[in-house]
C-alpha positions as CSV (number, residue, x, y, z in Angstrom):
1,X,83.8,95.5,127.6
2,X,83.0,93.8,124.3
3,X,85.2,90.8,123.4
4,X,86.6,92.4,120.2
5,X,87.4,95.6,122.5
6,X,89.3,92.8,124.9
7,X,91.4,91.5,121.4
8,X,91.7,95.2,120.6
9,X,93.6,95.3,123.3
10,X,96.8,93.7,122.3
11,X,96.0,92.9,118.4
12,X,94.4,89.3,118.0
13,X,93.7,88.2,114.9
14,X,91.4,85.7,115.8
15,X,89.1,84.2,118.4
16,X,87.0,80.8,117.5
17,X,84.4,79.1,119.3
18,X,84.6,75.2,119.1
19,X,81.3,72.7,120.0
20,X,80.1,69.7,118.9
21,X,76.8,68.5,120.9
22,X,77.5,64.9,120.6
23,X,80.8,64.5,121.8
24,X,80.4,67.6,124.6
25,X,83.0,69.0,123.1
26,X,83.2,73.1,124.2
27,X,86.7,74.6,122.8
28,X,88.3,77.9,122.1
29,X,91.2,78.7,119.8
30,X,92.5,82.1,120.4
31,X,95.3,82.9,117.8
32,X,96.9,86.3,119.0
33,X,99.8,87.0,116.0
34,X,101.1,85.4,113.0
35,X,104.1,87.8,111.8
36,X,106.5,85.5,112.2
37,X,104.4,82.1,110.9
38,X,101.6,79.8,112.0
39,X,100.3,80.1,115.4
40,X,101.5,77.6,117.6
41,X,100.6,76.4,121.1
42,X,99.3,73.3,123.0
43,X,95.8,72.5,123.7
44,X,94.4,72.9,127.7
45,X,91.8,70.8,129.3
46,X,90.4,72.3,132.3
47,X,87.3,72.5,134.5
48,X,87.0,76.3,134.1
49,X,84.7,78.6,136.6
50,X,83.2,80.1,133.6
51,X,83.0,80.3,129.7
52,X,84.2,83.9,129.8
53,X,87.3,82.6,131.9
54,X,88.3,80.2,129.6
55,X,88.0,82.2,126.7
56,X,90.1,84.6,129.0
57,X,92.8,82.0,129.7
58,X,92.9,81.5,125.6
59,X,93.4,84.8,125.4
60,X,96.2,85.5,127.3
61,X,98.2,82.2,126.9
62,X,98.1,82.9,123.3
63,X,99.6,86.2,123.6
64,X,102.1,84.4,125.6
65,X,103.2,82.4,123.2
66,X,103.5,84.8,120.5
67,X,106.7,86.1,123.3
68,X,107.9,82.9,123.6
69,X,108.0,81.9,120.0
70,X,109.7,84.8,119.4
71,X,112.1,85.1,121.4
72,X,113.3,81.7,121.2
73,X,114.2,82.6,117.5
74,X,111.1,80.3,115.8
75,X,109.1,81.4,112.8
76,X,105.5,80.5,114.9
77,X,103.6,82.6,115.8
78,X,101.3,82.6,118.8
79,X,98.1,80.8,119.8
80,X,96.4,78.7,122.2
81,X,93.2,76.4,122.7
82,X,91.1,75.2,125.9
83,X,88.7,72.9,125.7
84,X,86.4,73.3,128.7
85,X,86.0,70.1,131.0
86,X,87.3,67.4,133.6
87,X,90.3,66.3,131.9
88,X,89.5,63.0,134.2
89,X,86.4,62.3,133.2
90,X,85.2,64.0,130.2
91,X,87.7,63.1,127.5
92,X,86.4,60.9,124.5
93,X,87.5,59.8,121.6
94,X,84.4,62.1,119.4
95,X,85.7,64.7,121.4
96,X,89.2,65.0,120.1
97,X,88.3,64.2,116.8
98,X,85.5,66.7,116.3
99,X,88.1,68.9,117.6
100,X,90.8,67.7,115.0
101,X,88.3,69.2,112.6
102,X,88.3,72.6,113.8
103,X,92.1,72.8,113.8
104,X,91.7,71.3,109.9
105,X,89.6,74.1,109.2
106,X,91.6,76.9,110.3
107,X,94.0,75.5,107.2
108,X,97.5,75.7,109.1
109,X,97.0,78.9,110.6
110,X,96.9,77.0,114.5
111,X,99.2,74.0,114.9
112,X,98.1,72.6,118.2
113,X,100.0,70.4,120.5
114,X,100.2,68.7,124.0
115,X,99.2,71.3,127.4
116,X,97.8,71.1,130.9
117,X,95.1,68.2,131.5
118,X,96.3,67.1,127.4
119,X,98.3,64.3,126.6
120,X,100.2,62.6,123.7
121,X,97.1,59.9,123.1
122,X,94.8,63.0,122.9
123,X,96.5,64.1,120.1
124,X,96.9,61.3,118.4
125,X,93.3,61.6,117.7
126,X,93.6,64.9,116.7
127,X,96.3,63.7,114.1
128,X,93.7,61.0,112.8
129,X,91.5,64.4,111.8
130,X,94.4,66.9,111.0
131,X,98.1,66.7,110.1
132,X,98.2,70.4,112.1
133,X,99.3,68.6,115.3
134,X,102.8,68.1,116.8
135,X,104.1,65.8,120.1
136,X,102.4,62.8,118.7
137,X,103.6,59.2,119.3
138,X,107.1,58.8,117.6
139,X,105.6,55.7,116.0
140,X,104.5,58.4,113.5
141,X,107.4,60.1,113.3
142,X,107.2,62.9,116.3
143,X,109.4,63.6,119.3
144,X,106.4,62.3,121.9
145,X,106.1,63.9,125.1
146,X,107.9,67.1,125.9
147,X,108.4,67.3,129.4
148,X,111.9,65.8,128.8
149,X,112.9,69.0,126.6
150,X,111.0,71.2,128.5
151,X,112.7,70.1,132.1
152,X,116.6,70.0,129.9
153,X,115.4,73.6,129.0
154,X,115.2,75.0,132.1
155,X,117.9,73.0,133.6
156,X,120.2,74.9,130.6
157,X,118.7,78.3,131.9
158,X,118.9,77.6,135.8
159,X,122.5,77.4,134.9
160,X,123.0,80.7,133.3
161,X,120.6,82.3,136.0
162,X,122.9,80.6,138.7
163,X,125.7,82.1,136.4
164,X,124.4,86.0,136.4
165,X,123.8,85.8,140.1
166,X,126.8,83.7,142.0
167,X,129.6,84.4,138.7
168,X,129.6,80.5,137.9
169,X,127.1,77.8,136.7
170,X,127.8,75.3,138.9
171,X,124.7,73.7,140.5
172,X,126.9,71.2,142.4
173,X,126.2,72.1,146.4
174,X,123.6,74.7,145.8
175,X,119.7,74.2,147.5
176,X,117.7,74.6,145.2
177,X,113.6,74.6,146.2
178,X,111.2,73.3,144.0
179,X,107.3,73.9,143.8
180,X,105.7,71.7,142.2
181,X,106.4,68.0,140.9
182,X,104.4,67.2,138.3
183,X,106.4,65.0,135.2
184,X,108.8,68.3,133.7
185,X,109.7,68.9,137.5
186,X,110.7,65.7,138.2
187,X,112.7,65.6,135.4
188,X,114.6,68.9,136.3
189,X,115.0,67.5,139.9
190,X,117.1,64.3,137.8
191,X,119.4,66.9,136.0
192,X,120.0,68.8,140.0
193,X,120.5,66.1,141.4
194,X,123.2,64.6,139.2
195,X,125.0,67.8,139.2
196,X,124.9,67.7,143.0
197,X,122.3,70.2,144.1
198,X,120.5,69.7,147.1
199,X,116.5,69.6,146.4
200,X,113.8,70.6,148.6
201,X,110.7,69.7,147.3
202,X,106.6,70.1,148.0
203,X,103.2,69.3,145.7
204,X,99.6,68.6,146.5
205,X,100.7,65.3,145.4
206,X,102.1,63.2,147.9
207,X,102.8,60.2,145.8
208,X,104.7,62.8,144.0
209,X,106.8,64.5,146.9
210,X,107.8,60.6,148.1
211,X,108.7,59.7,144.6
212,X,111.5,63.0,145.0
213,X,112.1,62.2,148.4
214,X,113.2,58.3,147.5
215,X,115.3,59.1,143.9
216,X,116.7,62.2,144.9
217,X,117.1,62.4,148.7
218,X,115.2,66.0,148.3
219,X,113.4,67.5,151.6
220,X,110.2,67.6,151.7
221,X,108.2,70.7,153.1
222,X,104.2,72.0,153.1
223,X,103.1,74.3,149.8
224,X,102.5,76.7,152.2
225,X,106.2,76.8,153.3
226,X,108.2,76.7,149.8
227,X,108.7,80.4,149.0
228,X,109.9,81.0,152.6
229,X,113.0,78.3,152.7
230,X,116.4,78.8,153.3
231,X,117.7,78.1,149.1
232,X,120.2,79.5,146.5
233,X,117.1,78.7,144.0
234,X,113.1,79.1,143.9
235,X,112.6,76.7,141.3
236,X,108.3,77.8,140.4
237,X,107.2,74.4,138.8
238,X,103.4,74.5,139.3
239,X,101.1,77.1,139.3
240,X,101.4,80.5,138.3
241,X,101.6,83.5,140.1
242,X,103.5,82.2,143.0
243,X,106.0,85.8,143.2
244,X,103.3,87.7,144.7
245,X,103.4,90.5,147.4
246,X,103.0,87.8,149.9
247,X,105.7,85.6,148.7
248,X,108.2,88.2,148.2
249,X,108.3,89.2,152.4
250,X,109.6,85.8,153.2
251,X,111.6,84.8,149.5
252,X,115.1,84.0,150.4
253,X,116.6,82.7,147.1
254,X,118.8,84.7,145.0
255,X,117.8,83.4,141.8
256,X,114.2,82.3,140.6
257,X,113.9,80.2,137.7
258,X,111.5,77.5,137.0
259,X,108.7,75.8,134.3
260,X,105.8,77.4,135.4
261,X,104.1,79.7,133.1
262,X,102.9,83.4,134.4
263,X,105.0,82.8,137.5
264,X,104.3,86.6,138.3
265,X,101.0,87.6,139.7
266,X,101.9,91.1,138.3
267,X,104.5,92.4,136.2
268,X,105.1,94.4,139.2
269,X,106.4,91.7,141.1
270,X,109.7,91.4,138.5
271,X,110.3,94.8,139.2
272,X,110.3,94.3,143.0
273,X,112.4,91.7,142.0
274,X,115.5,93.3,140.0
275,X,115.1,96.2,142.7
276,X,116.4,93.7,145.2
277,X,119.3,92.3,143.3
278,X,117.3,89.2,142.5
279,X,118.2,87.1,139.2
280,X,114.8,86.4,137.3
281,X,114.8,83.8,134.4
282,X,111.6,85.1,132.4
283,X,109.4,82.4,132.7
284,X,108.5,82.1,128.7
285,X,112.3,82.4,128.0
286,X,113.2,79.3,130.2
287,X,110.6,76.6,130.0
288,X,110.5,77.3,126.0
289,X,112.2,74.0,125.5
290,X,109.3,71.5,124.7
291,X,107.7,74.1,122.1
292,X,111.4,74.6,120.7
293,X,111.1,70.8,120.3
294,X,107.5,70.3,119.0
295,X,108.6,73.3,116.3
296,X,111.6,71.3,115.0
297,X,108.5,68.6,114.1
298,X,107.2,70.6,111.5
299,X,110.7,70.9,109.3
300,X,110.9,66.5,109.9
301,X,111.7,65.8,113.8
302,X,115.3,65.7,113.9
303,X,116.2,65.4,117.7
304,X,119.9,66.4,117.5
305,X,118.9,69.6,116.0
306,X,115.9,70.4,118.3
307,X,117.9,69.4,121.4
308,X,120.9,71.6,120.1
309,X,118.7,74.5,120.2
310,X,117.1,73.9,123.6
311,X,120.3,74.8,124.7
312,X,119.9,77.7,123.2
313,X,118.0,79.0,126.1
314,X,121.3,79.3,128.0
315,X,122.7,82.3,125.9
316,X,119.3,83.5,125.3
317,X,118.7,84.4,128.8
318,X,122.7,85.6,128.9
319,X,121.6,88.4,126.2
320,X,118.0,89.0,128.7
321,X,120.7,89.1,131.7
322,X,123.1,91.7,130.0
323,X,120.3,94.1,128.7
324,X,118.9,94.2,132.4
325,X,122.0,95.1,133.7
326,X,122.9,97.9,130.8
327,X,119.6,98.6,130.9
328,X,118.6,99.4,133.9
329,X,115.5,97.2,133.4
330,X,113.6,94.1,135.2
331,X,114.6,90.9,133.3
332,X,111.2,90.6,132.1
333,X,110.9,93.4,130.3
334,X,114.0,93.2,128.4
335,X,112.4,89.4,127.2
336,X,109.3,91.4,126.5
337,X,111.3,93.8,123.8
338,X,113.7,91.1,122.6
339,X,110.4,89.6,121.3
340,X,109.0,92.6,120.4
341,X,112.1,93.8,118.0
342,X,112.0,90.7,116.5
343,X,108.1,90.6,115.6
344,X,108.6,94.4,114.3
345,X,111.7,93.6,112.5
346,X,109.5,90.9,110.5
347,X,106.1,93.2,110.5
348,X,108.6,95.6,108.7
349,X,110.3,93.7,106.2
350,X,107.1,92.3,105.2
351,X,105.6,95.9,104.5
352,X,108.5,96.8,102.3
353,X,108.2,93.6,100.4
354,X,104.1,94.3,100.4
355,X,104.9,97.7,98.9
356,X,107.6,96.4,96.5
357,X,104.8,94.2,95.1
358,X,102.0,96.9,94.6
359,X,104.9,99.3,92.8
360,X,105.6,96.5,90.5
361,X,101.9,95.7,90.2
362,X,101.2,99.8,89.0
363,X,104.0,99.7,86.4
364,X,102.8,97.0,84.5
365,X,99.4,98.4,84.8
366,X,100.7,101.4,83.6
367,X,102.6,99.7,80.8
368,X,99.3,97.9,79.9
């Protein structure tokens, strides 16, 4: 299959190819839909098994945050970049730069920002090339790093799952199980364990797991063992696709919500979920927070406002929890159409106003 067949596939716009010899730099930009405003979505640095995979992972991440975006009621659109390469050892400043140049040339269309193996020094350096860059240092003028409002986000929305599923919000005295954690996880663990939930915690990372262990008096477990504890909670907070057929025969917890992205293998595995009565926070819906943040950049940074809507997510996933149960549907598909309405609603108000114009256009051609 060709790549434009691949794009045909769910509408991109646009797919573009990034090097620059001197610096090693090897990037893709993938912007999947811009209905509702300028793509936006962070930049990923990662050792990938292939070109075609990372152009893959461009692809699909950028589709992702076209639904996220959405749903989370911004006027962005959706896109994504990966620059291919050791995010240890391969960085540079040429690199980032060269890179800053691309995004300049795309004009505003991609607005780039912080992502896995990225971090807020990176793109300062794409800010010294492009003003098409959000999460930079507050020295000039940003909100910095988003883990903070990401990890607040899903806190917000752990709550409402907890809500949907045990008929109250309170965390205090519930186990909650936590793969993964990396700097947003750790924050979320702070929020838990100030309400009073009991944490159970595991990562490749031992430093990581002691540093839980010691500020939050978590327990800590092997990865292998996570989805199979004895929690209210299965907070996914690492990498993706950890509800998977395997997963789900041992999966105690009642409610899964956490800041992973793509924490389904398949969309399959929501289904199984909502057949068996368990609560699903869509994963794009809850750990929306640090893009919700990052967005609020581009109108001045105003962190009142941006944190204000972060907890937004709350009554967001409410409205995903109440068209399940009306519905009849898996919580992820009723994220999937809330998007989806809203995108159409635009994509349709902009072909009557497209119309309008060329009407107006004819007449005065006519009266010429």
């Amino acid at each position: 299959m060709s790549w434009f067949e691949v794009m045909e596939q769910h509408d991109y716009e646009e797919l573009v190819l990034c090097q620059d010899k001197a610096s090693g730099l090897k990037a893709i930009i993938a912007i999947h839909d811009t209905t509702l405003g300028p793509a936006l979505g962070g930049t990923r640095m990662w050792t990938y098994a292939s070109e075609e995979a990372a152009i893959e992972d461009a692809l699909r991440l950028s589709r992702g945050m076209t639904y996220k975006n959405a749903v989370s009621g911004l006027n962005l659109g959706g896109g994504k970049a990966v620059i291919i390469g050791d995010p240890r050892r391969d960085k540079n400043e040429a690199m980032f730069r060269a890179f800053g140049r691309y995004i300049q040339g795309l004009n505003g269309r991609y607005v780039t920002a912080e992502d896995v193996g990225t971090s807020e020094e990176d793109m300062n350096l794409i800010y010294q090339e492009t003003d098409y860059v959000t999460g930079i240092s507050p020295s000039y003028g940003s909100s910095g790093n988003p883990s903070p409002a990401t990890a607040w986000g899903v806190y917000r929305g752990m709550k409402a799952a907890a809500k949907e599923a045990f008929g109250t919000d309170l965390l205090e005295g519930k186990t909650v199980a936590v793969q993964g954690v990396g700097n947003v996880a750790m924050s979320l663990c702070k929020h838990l364990y100030e309400e009073g939930a009991r944490l159970i915690v595991t990562d490749i990372h031992k430093d990581s797991v002691k540093q839980a262990v010691d500020r939050f008096g978590a327990t800590a477990v092997d990865p292998g063992e996570i989805t199979g504890v004895e929690c209210d909670i299965y907070a996914p907070c690492a990498l993706g696709g950890t509800i998977n057929d395997d997963t789900l025969k041992t999966l105690k917890a009642k409610v899964v919500a956490g800041c992973a992205n793509n924490q389904l293998l398949e969309p399959r595995h929501g289904d199984i979920l909502h057949e068996r009565g368990i609560v699903y926070a869509p994963d794009y819906v809850i750990n929306a927070g640090g893009v919700i943040n990052i967005a609020d950049e581009l109108n001045g940074y105003n962190s009142e406002r941006a944190w204000s809507k972060i907890g937004e997510i709350y009554t967001s996933l409410e409205k995903i929890f109440e068209t399940s149960r009306t519905e009849g549907i898996a919580t992820y598909i009723a994220a999937d159409r809330l998007a989806e309405r809203r995108i159409e609603l635009m994509k349709n108000t902009r072909s009557t106003f497209l119309q309008q114009g060329h009407h107006a256009l004819s007449a005065r051609r006519l009266r010429g």
